[in-house]
C-alpha positions in Angstrom: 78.1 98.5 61.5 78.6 95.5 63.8 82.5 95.2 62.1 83.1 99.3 62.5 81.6 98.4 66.3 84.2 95.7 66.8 87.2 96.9 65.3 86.6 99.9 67.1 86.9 98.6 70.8 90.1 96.8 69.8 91.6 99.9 68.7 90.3 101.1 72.3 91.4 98.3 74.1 95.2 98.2 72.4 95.2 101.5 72.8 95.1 101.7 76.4 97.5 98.3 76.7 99.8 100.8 75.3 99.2 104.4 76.9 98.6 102.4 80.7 101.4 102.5 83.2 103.2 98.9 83.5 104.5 97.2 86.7 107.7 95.8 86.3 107.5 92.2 88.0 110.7 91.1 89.8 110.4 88.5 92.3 108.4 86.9 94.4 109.4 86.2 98.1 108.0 83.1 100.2 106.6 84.0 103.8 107.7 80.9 105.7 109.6 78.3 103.6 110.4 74.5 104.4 109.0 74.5 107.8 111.2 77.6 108.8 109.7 81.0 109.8 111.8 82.8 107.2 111.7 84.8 104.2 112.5 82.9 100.9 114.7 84.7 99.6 115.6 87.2 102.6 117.9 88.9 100.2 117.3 90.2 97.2 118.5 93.5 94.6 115.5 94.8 92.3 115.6 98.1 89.9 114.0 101.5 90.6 109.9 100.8 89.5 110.1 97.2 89.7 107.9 94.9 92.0 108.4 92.3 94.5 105.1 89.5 95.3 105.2 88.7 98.7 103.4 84.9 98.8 101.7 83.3 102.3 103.5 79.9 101.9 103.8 78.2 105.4 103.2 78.3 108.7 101.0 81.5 109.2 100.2 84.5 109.8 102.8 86.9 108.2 102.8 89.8 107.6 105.6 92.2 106.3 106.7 95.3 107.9 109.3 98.3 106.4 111.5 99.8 109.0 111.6 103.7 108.5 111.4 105.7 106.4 109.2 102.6 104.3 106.6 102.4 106.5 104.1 103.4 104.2 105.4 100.0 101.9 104.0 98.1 105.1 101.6 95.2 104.9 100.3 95.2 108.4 97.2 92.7 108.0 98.3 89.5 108.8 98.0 87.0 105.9 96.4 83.5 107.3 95.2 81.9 104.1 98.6 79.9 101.9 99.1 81.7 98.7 97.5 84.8 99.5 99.9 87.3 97.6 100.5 91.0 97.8 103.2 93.4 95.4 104.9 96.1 96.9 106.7 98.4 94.1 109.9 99.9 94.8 109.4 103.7 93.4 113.4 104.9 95.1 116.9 103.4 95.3 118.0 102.5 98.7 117.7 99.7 101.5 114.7 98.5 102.6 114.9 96.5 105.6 111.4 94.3 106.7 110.0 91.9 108.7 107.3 89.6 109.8 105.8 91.4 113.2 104.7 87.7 114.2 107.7 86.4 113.6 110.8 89.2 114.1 112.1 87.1 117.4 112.3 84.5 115.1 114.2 85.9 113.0 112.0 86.6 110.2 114.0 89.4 108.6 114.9 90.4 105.1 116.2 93.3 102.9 115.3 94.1 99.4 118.0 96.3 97.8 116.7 98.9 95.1 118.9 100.2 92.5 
């Protein structure tokens, strides 16, 4: 019974590895890179479903902010801690410009372009 009991939850268990909607991983972009308030890389072309890891690297906060009509892609909670991540998935083709609110006069711009 105790075999039937195991092989049973691994069925279970590959069967939902299988059936569960996957996250394409793309990139990953650094928030603040070699002592520069910038976006590392500020520039960058992903498909339609994939996603992008935004990372806290250096000199803090950040936070990343879409322009319109994005806004609900937004991260508006500033990020204080390095390496504190968070993945925004691209769901439509088009432009999408950002920026760190701290940090815009700065110039702490990017675009991620979705094909």
């Amino acid at each position: 019974m105790k075999t039937f009991i195991q092989t049973l939850w691994v069925m279970l268990i590959g069967l939902a590895v299988l059936l569960l909607p996957k996250m394409a991983y793309a990139a990953e972009i650094q928030m603040g890179s070699e002592g520069m308030l910038v976006f590392e890389p500020c520039e960058l072309t992903v498909a339609v479903g994939e996603s992008v890891t935004f990372v806290n690297n250096e000199l803090p906060p950040h936070n990343v902010m879409f322009d319109e009509p994005y806004q609900q892609l937004s991260h508006s909670d500033l990020a204080f801690t390095s390496g504190e991540t968070f993945d925004v998935v691209f769901e439509k083709a088009g432009d999408y410009y950002f920026q760190c609110d701290p940090h815009a006069g700065a110039g702490m711009k990017g675009v991620i372009h979705v094909e």
